[in-house]
C-alpha positions, -999 to 999 in steps of 0.1 A, spaced: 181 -20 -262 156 -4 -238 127 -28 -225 94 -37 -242 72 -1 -238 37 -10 -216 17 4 -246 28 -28 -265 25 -53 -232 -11 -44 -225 -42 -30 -241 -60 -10 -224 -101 -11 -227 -126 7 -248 -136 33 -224 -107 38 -210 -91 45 -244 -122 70 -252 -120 88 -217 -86 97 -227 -96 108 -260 -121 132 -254 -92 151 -230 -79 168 -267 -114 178 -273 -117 196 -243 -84 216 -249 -65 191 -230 -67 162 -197 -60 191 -175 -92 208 -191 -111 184 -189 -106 174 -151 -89 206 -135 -68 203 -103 -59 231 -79 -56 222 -49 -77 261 -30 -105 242 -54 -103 207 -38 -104 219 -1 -133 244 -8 -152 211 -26 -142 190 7 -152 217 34 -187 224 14 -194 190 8 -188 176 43 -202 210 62 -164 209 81 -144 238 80 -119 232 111 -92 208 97 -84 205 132 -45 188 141 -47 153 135 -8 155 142 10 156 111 25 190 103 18 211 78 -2 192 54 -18 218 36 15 230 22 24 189 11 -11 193 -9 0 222 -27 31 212 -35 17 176 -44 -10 190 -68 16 214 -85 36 187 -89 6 162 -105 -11 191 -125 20 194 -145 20 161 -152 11 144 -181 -16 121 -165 -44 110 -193 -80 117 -188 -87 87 -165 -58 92 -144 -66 123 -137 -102 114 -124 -88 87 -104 -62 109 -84 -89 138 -82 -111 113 -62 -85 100 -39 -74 138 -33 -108 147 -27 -120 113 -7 -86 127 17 -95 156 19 -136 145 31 -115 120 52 -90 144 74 -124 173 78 -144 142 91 -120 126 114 -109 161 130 -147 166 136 -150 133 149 -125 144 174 -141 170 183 -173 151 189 -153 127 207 -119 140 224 -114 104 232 -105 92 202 -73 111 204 -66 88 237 -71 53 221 -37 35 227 -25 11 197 -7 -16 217 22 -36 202 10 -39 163 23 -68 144 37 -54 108 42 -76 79 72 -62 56 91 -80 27 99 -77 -10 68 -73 -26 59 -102 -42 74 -120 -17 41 -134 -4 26 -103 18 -6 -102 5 -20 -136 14 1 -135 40 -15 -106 52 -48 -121 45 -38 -156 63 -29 -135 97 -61 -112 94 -79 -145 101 -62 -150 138 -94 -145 162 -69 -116 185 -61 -93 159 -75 -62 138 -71 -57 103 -74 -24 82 -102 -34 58 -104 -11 34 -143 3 43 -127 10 76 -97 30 71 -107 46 37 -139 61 53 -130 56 92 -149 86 98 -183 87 73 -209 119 73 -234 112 97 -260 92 84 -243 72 63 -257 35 60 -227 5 61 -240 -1 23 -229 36 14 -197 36 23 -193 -2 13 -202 9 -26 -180 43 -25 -153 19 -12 -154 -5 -39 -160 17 -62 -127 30 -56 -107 -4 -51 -123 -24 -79 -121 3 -103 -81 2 -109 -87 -34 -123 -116 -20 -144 -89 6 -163 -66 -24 -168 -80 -61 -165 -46 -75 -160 -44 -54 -125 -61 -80 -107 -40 -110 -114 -10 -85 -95 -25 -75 -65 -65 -75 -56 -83 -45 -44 -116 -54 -25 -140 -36 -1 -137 -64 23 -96 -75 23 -76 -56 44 -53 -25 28 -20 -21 33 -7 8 50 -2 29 20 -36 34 16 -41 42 47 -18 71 51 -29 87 17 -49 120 30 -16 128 46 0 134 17 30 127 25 40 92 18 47 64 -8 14 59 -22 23 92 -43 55 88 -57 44 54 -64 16 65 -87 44 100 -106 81 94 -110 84 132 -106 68 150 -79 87 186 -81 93 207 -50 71 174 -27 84 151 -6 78 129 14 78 129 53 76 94 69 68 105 107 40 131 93 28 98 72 31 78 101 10 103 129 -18 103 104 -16 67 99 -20 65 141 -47 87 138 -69 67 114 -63 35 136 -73 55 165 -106 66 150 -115 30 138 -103 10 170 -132 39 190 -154 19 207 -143 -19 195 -131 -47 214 -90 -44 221 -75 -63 196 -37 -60 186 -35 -42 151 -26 -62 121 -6 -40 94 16 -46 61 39 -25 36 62 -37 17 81 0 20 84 -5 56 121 -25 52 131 10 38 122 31 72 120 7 99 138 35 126 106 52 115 86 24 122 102 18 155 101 57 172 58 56 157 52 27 174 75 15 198 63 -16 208 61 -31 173 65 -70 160 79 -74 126 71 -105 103 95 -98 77 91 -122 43 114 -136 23 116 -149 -15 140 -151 -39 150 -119 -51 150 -130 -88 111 -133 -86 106 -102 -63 128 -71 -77 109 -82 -114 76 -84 -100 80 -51 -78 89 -34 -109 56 -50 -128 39 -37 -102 46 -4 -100 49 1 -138 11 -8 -146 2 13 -112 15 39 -137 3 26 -161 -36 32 -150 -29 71 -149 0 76 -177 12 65 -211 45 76 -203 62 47 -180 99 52 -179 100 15 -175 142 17 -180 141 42 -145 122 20 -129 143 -14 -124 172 1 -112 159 20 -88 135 -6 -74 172 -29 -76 189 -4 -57 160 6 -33 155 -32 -19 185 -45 -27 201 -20 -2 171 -24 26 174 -62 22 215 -63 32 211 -35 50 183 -51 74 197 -82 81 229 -68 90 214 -49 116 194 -76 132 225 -94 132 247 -65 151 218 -59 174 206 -21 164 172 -36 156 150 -48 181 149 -82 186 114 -86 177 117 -102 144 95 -132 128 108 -151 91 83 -164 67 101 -175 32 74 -178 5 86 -216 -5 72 -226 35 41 -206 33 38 -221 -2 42 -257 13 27 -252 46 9 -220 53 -4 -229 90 31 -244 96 51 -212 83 26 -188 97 35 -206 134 73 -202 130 68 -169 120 46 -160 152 72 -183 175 96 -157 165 75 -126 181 63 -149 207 25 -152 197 10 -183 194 -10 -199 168 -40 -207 182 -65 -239 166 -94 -215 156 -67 -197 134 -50 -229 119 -88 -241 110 -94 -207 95 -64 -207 72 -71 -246 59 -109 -230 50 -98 -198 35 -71 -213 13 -98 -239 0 -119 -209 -14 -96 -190 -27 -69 -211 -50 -42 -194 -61 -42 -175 -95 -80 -174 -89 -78 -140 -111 -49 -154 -135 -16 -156 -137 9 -128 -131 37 -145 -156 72 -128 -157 106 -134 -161 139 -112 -147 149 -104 -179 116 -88 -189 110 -62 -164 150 -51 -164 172 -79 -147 196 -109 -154 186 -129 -123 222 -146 -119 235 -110 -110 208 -102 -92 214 -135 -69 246 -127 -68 246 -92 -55 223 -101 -28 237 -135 -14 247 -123 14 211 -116 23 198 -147 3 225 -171 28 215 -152 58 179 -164 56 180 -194 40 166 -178 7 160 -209 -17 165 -203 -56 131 -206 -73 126 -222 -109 
């Protein structure tokens, strides 16, 4: 018996469910909002006055576009889906013109030196998000907040409140198409985005195969992903205080070689939870991130490869920082400490890449917690057994990894 389809977990809104409507009256979604991907540079370069894509240093990413549109064209996105991924496309597209002629404006940029960033990584759901948050709040380092790195290079002339309401427009509006969005993850203006986001106008990493279980002839390419994603902290950092950058993906267990020849230097905070809460909630996760743009979610797909996926980067990980072929510049944070003691487990974790936790920070995390309680936006309820697992099994397979790190088993 397969698992309980999304159309009958969630319903979606009003307009959403007349958006998608009208696509039949227009001959069809793909009528109604066209994508080729000739048509989206030729809106980018005439809208932004660039023309020079310049090298921003990640390959050929004109033929990933093609190949990435081809693939999303053909898909069987609804209306709404549709216009969402034809404004990020086009928003990267604005993005990669502007920065390359803010290069050009400003040959330093290219120069700017990101010095020994401290990564967050874990199972999502393992606690990365506040976590995230929590660290962003220490006084010596830089987050990516999302009017930053989605526009790190706005059209001349742009006021702060302009790119402020084009930014939430686009973060905000994925809870608008599904309510329940913002009890799994919230998307803001002002909170720092995870490095997904950031490397989306390279087109070529996670965020799209996140969003299409079949891409076609694309894939991905971390290192391309991962010179873009330098080249957008480079144009940000431009003329700010030295700070030491703050970043997060949960994907980032799965390429941490790639991580490590990108930016050789890095600290790891790696997170830890119970795998019986995480695989289940990953899977949540990126079903309703589907969920905005389809009504075809192969939820049954889904689990095992999200089992196989992390279940594989969790043993695999910490049987390489036991052998030594990782650097040793690894902090722990389980998600039953940061639950108990969030200034206590945020200080072990920085013990373990040798940064302290300074007062001002410890203050900061008692006031920020006080304002936002947790579940502010509802809860995100779930078993194992609904999104795909028996969570004895699941315990099982990984207890190696679970007895490595002192993993407790959560109710």
């Amino acid at each position: 018996m397969g698992l309980t389809p999304m159309e009958q977990r969630y319903t979606r809104p009003d307009w959403v469910r007349r958006l998608n409507a009208m696509g039949p009256a227009a001959g069809g979604a793909e009528r109604m909002v066209p994508l080729v991907a000739g048509h989206l540079v030729d809106h980018a370069r005439a809208s932004t006055g660039v023309d020079d894509p310049g090298d921003l240093g990640d390959g050929d990413w004109e033929g990933r576009l093609r190949a990435l549109v081809e693939a999303v064209d053909a898909s069987d996105l609804h209306v709404v889906g549709r216009m969402l991924t034809r404004e990020e496309l086009l928003r990267s597209l604005r993005t990669r013109l502007l920065m390359a002629d803010a290069r050009r404006r400003d040959p330093g940029i290219a120069e700017e030196v990101i010095e020994a960033p401290i990564v967050v990584t874990g199972p999502a759901r393992s606690g990365t998000t506040i976590l995230f948050e929590l660290l962003g709040l220490d006084p010596g380092v830089r987050t990516p907040i999302a009017t930053d790195v989605l526009h790190p290079a706005p059209p001349p002339g742009t006021t702060p409140e302009e790119v402020t309401a084009m930014t939430e427009a686009e973060q905000e509006l994925w809870a608008d198409v599904q309510p329940e969005f913002a009890s799994i993850h919230e998307l803001r203006s002002d909170l720092p985005v995870e490095c997904i986001t950031i490397g989306v106008p390279s087109f070529a990493g996670s965020h799209w195969p996140m969003l299409l279980a079949d891409l076609g002839s694309w894939v991905p390419d971390v290192a391309a992903d991962l010179a873009f994603h330098r080249a957008v902290l480079q144009t940000v950092q431009r003329g700010r205080e030295p700070r030491r950058w703050l970043l997060k993906t949960p994907g980032y267990l799965t390429m941490l070689d790639d991580l490590f020849a990108a930016y050789p230097d890095v600290c790891i905070i790696q997170t830890h939870r119970d795998p019986a809460k995480t695989m289940p909630s990953t899977v949540s996760t990126v079903a309703m991130i589907q969920w905005l743009r389809t009504d075809h979610v192969e939820l049954d797909a889904i689990a095992p490869l999200i089992g196989a996926v992390f279940g594989d980067a969790l043993t695999t990980v910490g049987r390489r920082r036991l052998d030594g072929s990782l650097p040793d510049r690894f902090g722990d944070l389980r998600f039953t400490d940061l639950m108990a003691s969030p200034a206590d487990a945020i200080a072990g974790a920085y013990a373990g890449i040798g940064r302290e936790m300074v007062p001002a920070h410890r203050d900061a995390v008692a006031a920020y917690l006080r304002d936002k309680p947790r579940g502010k936006h509802g809860a995100h309820r779930y078993t194992a057994e609904d999104w795909g697992f028996d969570a004895d099994a699941l315990r099982a397979e990984l207890g190696e990894y679970m007895a490595r790190f002192e993993v407790a088993v959560e109710d």
